[in-house]
KOLNUBA-296424 format. One record per residue: residue number from 0; residue in three letters; x, z, y of N, C-alpha, C in turn. Coordinates in Angstrom, 2 decimals. Each point is the difference from the previous one (the first is absolute). Layout:
 num residuo  n_east    n_up n_north ca_east   ca_up ca_north  c_east    c_up c_north
 NUM     Ala       X       Z       Y       X       Z        Y       X       Z       Y
...
! end
This chain:
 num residuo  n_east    n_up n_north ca_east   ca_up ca_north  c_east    c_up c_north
   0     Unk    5.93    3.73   24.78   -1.42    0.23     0.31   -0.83   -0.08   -1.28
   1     Unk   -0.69    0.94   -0.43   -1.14   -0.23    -0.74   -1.00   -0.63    0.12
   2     Unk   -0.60   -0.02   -1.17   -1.22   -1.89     0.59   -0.95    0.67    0.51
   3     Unk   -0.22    1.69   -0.37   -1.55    0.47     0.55    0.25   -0.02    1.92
   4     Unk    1.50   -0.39    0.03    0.23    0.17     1.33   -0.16   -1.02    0.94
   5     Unk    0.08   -1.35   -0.89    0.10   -1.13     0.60   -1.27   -0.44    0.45
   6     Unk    0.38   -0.48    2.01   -1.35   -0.13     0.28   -0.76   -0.99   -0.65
   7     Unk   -1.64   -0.09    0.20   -0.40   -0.77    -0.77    0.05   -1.78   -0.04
   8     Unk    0.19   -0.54    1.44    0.68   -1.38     0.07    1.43   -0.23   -1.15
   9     Unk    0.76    0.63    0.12    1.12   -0.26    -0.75   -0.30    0.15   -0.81
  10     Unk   -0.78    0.99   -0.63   -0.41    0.44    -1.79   -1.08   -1.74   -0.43
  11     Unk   -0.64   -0.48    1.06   -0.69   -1.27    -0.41    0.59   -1.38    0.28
  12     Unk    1.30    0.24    0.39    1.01   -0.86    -0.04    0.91   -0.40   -1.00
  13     Unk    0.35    1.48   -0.74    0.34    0.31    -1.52   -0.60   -1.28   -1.13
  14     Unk   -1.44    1.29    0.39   -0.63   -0.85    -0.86   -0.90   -1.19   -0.49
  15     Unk    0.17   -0.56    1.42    0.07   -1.43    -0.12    1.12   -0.85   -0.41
  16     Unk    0.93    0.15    0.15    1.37   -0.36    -0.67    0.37    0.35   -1.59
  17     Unk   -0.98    1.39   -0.41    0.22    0.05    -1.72   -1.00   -0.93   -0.08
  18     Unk   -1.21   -0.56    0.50   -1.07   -0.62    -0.72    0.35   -1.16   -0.29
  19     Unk    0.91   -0.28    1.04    0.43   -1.41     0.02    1.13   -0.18   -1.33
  20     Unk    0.99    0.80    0.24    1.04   -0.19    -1.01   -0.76    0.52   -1.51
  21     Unk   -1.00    0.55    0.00   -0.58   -0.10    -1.22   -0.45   -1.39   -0.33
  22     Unk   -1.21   -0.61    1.11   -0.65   -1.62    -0.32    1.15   -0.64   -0.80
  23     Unk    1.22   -0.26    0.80    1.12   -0.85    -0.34    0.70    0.24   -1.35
  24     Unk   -0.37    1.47    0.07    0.43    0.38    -1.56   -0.28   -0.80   -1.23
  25     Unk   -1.55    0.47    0.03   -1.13   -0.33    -0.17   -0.17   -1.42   -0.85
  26     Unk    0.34   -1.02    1.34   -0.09   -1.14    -0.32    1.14   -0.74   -0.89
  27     Unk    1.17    0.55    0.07    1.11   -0.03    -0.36   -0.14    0.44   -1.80
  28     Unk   -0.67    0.67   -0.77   -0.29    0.78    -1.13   -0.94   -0.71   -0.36
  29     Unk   -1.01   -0.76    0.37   -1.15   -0.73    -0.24    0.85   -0.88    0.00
  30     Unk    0.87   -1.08    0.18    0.74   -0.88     0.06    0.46   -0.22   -1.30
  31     Unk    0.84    1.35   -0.19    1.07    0.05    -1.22   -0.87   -0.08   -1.07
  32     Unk   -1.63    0.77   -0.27   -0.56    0.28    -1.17   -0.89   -1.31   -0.08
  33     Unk    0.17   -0.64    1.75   -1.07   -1.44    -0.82    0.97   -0.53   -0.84
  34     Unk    0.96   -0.46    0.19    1.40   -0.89    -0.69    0.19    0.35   -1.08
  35     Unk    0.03    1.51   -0.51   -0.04    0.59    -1.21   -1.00   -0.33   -0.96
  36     Unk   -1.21   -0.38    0.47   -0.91   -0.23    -0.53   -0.01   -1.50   -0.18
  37     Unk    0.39   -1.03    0.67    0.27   -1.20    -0.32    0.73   -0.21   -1.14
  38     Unk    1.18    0.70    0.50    1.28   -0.11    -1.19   -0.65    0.28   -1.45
  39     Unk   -0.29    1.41   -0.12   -0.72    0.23    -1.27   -1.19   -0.92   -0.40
  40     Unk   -0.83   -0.72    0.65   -0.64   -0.90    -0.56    0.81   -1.40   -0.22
  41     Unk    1.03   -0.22    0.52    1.07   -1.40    -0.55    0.53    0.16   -1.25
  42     Unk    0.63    1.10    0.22    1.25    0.49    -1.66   -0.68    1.03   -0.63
  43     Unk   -1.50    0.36   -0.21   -0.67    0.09    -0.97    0.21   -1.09   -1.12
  44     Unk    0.34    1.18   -1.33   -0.38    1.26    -0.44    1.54    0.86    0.65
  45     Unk    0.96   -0.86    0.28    1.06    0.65     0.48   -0.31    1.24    0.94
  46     Unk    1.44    0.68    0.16   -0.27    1.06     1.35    0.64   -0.61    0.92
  47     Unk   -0.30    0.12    1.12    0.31   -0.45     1.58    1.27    0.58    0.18
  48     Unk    1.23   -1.23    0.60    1.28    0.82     0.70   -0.18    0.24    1.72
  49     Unk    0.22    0.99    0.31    0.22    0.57     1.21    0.45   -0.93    0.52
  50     Unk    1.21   -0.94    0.07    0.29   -0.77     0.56   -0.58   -1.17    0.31
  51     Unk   -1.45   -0.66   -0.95   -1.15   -0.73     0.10   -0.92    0.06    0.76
  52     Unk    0.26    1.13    0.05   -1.13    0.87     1.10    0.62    0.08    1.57
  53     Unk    0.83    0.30    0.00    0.74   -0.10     1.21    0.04   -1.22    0.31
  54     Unk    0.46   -1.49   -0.29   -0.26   -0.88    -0.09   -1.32   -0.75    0.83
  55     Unk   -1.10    0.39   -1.55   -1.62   -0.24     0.51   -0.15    0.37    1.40
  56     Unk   -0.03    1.28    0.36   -0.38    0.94     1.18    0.70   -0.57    1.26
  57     Unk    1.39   -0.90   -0.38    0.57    0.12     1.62    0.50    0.64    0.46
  58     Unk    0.57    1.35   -0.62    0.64    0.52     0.91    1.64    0.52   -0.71
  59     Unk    0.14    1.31   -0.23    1.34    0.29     0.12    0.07    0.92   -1.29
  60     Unk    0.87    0.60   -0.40    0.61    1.15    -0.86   -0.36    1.22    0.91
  61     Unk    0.60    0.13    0.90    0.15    1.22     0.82   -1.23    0.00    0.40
  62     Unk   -1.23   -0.71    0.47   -1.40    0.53    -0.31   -0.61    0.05   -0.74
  63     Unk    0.21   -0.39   -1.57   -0.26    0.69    -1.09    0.16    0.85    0.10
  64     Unk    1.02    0.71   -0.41    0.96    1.29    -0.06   -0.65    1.35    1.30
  65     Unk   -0.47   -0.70    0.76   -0.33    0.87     1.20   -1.14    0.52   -0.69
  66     Unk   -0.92   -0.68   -0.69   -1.44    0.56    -0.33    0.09    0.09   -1.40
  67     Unk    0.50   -0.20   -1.11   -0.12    0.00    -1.26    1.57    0.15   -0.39
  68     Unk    0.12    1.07   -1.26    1.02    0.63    -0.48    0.64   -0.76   -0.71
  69     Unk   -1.00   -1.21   -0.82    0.34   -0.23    -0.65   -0.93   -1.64   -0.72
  70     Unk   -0.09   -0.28   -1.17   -0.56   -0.78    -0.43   -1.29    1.13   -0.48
  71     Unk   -0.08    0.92   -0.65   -0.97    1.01    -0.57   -0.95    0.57    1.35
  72     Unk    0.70    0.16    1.08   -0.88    0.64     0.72   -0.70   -1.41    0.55
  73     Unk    0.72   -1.45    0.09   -1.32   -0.38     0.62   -0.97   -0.79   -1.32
  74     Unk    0.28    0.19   -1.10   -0.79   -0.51    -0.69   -1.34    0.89    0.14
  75     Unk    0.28    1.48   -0.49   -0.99    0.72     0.52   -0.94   -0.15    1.53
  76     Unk    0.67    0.03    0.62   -0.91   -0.50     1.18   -0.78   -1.18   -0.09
  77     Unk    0.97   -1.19   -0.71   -1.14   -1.07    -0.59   -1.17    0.54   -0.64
  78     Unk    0.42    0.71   -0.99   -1.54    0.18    -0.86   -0.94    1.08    0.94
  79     Unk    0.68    0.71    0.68   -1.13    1.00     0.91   -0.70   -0.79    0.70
  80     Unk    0.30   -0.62    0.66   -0.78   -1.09     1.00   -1.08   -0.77   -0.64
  81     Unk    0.34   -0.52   -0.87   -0.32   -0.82    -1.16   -1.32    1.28   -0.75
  82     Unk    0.03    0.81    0.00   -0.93    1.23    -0.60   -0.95    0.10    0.46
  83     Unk    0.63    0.17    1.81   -0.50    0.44     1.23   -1.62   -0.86    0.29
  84     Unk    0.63   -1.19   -0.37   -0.57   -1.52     0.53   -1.38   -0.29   -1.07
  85     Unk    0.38    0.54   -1.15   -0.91    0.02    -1.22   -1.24    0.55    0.08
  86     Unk    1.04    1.46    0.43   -1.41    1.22    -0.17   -0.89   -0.07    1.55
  87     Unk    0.49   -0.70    0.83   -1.04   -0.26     1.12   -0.66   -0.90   -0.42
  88     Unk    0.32   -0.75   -0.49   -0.97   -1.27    -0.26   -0.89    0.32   -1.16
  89     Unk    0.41    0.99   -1.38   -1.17    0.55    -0.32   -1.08    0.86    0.42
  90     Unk    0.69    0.50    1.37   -0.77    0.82     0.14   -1.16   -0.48    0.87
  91     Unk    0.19   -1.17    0.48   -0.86   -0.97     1.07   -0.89   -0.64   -1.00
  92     Unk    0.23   -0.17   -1.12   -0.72   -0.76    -0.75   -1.07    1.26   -0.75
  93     Unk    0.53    0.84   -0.65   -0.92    1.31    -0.32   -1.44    0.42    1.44
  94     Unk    0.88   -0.24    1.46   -0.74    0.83     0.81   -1.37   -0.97    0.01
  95     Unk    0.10   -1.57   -0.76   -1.10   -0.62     0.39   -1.33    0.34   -1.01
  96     Unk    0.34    1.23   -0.99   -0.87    0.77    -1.12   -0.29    0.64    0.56
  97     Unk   -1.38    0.66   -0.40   -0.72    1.40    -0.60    0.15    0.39   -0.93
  98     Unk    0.11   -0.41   -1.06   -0.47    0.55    -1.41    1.59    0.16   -0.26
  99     Unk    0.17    1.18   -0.54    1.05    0.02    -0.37    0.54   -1.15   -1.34
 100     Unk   -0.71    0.11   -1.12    0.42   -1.21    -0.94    0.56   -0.96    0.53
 101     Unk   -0.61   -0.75    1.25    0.17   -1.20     0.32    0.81    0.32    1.00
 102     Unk    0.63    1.12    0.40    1.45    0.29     0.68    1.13   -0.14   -1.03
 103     Unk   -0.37    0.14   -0.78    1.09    0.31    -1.67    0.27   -2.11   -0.13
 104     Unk   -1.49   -0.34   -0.01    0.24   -1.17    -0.36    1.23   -1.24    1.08
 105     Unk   -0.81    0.41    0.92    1.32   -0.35     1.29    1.51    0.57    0.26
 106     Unk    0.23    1.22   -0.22    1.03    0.10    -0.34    0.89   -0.95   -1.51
 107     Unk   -0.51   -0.14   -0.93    0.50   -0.44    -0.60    0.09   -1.75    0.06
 108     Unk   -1.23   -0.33    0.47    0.36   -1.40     1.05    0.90   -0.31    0.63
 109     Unk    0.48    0.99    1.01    1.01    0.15     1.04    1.31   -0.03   -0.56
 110     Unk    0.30    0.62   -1.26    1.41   -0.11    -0.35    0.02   -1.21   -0.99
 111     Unk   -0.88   -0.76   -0.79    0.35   -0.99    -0.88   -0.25   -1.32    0.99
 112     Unk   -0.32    0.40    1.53    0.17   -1.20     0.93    1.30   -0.06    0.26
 113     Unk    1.30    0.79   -0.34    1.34    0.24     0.04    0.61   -1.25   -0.26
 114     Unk   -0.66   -0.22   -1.56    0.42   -0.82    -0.72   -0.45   -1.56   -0.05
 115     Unk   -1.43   -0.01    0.08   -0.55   -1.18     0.05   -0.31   -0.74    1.21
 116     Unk   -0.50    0.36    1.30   -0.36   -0.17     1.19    1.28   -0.90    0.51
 117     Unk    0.38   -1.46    0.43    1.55   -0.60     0.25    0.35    0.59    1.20
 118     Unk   -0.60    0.50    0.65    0.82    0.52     1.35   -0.22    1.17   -0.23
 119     Unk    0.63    0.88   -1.38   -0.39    1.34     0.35    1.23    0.23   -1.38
 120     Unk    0.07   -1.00   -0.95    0.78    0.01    -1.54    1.27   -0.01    0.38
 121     Unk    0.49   -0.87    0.98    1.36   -0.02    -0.44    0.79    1.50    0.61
 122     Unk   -0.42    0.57    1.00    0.74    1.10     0.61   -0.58    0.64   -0.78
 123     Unk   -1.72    0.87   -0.25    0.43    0.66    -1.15    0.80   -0.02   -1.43
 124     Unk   -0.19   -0.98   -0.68    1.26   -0.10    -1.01    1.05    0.46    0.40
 125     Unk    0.56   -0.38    1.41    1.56    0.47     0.14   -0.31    1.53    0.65
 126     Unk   -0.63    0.65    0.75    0.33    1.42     0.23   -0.18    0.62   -1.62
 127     Unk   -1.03   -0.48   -1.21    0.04    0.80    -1.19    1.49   -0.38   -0.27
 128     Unk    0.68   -0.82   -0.38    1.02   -0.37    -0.64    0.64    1.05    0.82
 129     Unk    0.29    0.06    1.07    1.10    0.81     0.65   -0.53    1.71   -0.59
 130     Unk   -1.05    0.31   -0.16   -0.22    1.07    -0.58    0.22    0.41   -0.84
 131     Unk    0.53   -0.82   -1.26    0.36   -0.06    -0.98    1.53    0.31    0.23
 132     Unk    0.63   -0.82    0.68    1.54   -0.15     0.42    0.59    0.96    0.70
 133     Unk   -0.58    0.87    1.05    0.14    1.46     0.61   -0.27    0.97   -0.83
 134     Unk    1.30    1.00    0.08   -0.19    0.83    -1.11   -0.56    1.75    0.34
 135     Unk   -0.17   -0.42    1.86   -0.39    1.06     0.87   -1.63   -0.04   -0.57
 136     Unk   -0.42   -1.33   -0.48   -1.72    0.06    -0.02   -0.34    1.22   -1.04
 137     Unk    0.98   -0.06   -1.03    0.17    0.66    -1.14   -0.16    1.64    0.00
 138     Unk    0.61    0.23    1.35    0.30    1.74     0.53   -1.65    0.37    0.56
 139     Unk    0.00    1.24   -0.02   -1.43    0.64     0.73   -0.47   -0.84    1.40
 140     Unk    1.26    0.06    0.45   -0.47   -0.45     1.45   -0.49   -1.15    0.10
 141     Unk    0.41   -1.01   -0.63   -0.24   -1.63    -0.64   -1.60   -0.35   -0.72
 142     Unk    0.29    1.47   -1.20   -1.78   -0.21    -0.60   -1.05    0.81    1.38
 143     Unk    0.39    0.22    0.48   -0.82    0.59     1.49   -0.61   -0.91    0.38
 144     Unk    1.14   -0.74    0.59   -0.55   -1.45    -0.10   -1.16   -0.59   -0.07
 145     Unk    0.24   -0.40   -0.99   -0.81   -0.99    -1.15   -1.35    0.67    0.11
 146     Unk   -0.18    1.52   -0.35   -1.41    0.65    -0.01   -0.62   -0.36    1.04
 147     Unk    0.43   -0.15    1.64   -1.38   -0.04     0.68   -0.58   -1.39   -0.37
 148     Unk    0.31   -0.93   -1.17   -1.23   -0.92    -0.28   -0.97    0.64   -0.55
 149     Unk    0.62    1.02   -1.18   -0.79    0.83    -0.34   -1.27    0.63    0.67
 150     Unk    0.95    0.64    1.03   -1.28    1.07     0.91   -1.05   -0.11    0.59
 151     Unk    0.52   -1.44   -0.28   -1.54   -0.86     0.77   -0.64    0.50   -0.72
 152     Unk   -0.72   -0.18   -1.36   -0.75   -0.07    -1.13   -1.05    1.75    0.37
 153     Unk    1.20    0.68    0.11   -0.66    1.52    -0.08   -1.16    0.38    0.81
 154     Unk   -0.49   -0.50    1.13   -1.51    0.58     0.38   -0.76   -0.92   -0.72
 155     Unk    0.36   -1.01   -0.52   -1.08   -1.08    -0.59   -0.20    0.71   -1.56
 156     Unk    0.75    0.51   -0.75    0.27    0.49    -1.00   -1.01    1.58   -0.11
 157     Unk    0.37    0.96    1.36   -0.70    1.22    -0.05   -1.17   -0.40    0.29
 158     Unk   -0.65   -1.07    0.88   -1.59   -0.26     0.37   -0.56   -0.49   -1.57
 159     Unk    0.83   -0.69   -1.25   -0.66   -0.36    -1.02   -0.10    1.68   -1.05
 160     Unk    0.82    0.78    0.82   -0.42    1.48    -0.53    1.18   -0.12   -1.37
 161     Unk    1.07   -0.30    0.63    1.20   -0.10    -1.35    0.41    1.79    0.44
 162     Unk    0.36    0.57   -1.02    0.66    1.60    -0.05    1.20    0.26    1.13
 163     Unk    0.66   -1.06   -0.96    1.55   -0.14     0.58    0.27   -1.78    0.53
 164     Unk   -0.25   -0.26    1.01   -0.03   -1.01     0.59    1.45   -0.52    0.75
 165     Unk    0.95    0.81    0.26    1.38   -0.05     0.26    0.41   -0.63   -1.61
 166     Unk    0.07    0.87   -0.95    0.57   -0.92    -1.59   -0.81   -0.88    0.25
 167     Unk   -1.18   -0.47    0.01   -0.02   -1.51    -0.72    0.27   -0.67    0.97
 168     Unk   -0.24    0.15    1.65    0.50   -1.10     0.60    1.88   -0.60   -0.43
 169     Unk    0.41    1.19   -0.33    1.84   -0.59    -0.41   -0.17   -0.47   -1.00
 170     Unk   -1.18   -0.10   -0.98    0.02   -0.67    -1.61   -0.56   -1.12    0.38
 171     Unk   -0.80   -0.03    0.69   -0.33   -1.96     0.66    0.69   -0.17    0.60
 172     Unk    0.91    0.44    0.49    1.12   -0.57     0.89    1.09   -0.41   -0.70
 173     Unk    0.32    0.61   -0.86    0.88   -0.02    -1.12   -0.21   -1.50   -1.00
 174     Unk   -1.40    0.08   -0.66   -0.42   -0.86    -0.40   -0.15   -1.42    0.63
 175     Unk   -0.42   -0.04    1.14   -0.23   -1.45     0.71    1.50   -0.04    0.45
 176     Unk    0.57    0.98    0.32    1.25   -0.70     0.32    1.08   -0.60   -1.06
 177     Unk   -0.27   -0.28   -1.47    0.53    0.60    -1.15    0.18   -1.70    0.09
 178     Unk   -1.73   -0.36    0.01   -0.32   -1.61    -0.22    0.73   -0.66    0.68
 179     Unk   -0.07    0.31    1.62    1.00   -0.66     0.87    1.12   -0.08   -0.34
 180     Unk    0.99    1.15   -0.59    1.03   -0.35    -0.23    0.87   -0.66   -1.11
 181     Unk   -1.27    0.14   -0.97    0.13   -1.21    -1.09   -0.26   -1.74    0.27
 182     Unk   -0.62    0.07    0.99   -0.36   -1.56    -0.06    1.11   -0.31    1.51
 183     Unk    0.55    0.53    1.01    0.96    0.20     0.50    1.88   -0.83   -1.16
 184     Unk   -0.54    0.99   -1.14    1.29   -0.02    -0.70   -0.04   -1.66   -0.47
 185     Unk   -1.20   -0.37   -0.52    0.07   -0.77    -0.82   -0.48   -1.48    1.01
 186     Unk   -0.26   -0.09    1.46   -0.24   -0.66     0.66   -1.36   -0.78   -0.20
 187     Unk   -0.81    0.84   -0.46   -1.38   -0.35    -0.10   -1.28    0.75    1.27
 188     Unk   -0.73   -0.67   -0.38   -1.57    0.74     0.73   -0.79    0.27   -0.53
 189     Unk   -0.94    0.72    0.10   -1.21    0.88    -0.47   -1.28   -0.80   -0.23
 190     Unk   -0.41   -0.85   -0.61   -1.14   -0.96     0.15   -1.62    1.36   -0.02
 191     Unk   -0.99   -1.34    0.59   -1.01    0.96    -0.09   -0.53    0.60   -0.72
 192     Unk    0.46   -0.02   -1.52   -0.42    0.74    -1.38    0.22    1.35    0.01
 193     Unk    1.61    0.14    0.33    0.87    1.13     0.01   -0.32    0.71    1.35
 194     Unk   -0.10   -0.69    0.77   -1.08    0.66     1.59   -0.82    0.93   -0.02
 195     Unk   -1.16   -0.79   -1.41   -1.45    0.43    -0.19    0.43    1.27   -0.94
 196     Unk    1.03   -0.04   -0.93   -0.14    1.01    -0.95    1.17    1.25    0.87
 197     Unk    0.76   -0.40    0.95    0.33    0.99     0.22   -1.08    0.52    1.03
 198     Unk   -0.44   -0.29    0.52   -1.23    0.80     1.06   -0.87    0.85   -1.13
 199     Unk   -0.43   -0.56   -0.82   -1.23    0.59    -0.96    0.76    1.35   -0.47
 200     Unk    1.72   -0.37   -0.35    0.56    1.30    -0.64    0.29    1.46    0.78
 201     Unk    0.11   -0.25    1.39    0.29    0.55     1.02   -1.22    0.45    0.46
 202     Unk   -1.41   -0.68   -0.28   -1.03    0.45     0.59   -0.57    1.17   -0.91
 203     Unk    0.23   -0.59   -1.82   -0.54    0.84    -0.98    1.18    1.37    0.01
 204     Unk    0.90   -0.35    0.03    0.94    1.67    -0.11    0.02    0.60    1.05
 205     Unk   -1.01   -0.13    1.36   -0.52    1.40     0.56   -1.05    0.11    0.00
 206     Unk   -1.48   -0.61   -1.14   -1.18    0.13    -0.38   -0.84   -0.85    1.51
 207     Unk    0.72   -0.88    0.53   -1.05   -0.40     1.35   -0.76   -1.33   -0.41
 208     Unk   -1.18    0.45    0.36   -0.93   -1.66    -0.84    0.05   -1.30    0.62
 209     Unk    0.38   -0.11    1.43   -0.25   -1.05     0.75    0.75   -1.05   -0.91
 210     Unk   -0.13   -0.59   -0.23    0.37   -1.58    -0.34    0.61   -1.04    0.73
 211     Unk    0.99    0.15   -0.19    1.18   -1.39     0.34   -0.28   -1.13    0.65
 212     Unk    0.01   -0.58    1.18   -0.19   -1.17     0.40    0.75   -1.07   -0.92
 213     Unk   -0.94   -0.69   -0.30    0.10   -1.34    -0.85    0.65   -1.26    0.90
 214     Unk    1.42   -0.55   -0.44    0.03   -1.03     0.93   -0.17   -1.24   -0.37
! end
């Protein structure tokens, strides 16, 4: 029988049963990548063994294996999530602007709270580290990635009347992410000096005047 055939009770019987075995999926993958994410914040600067993770999580090999190929594919999923989680939260923090400057300025708030903020430092440190350690981040599909922190930037960028507002949002993206991953390396934080001068630098290299909140 074809499905356009199947009456419609059974066709919503279906698919109540994929919704479900998706939830369970679901929860099962959120499981593995919280544990992953534990692990990598324990044996930091180390890389995480699969078998640590399996471990952490509770469960098995063969549900690893069911959802992830490998150690590479779920590191990547670590850092996507981990991206995912970022760029909403900049983008909640931008939506509380008008002015574009002071969208620029919050965005760049938003990611050096990565580092400094205690309930916000230690998992970012470890999804950057793992970014570093995945060599998929490295491929197109990986820097894909990484850009929608970028993309935020771009209507805030064209309202300050930038030409090409796609390049510079990836050159502040590039740049603020540069800092992170230096003070990442070296297990430091960003004090409010380096705060103040990176906002001012980010504000002056797309000509926007608003001025930096002072903390």
């Amino acid at each position: 029988m074809e499905w356009q055939d199947v009456p419609g009770s059974v066709r919503a019987a279906v698919e109540r049963g994929t919704a479900r075995q998706q939830r369970d999926a679901l929860g099962e993958v959120e499981l593995i990548l919280d544990a992953a994410l534990r692990v990598a914040e324990r044996v930091a600067p180390a890389e995480p063994k699969v078998v640590d993770i399996v471990a952490e999580a509770g469960t098995s090999n063969q549900t690893f294996y069911r959802y992830f190929a490998g150690k590479p594919d779920l590191l990547l999923a670590v850092v996507e999530r981990g991206l995912v989680r970022v760029a909403s939260y900049l983008a909640h923090q931008m939506a509380k602007h008008e002015d574009p400057g002071e969208q620029l300025v919050a965005w760049v708030d938003g990611l050096l709270i990565q580092l400094v903020r205690a309930d916000a430092a230690r998992q970012g440190s470890a999804v950057m580290r793992q970014m570093a350690l995945t060599e998929r981040m490295r491929e197109p599909s990986g820097l894909r990635l990484l850009d929608r922190l970028g993309r935020l930037l771009t209507a805030s960028l064209a309202a300050l009347g930038r030409p090409d507002p796609d390049r510079d949002a990836q050159l502040l993206q590039e740049t603020v992410m540069g800092v992170l991953q230096r003070h990442v390396v070296f297990g430091t934080t960003p004090d409010a000096a380096e705060r103040d001068h990176l906002v001012d630098f980010c504000l002056g290299a797309v000509g926007a005047a608003v001025p930096a909140p002072r903390s």
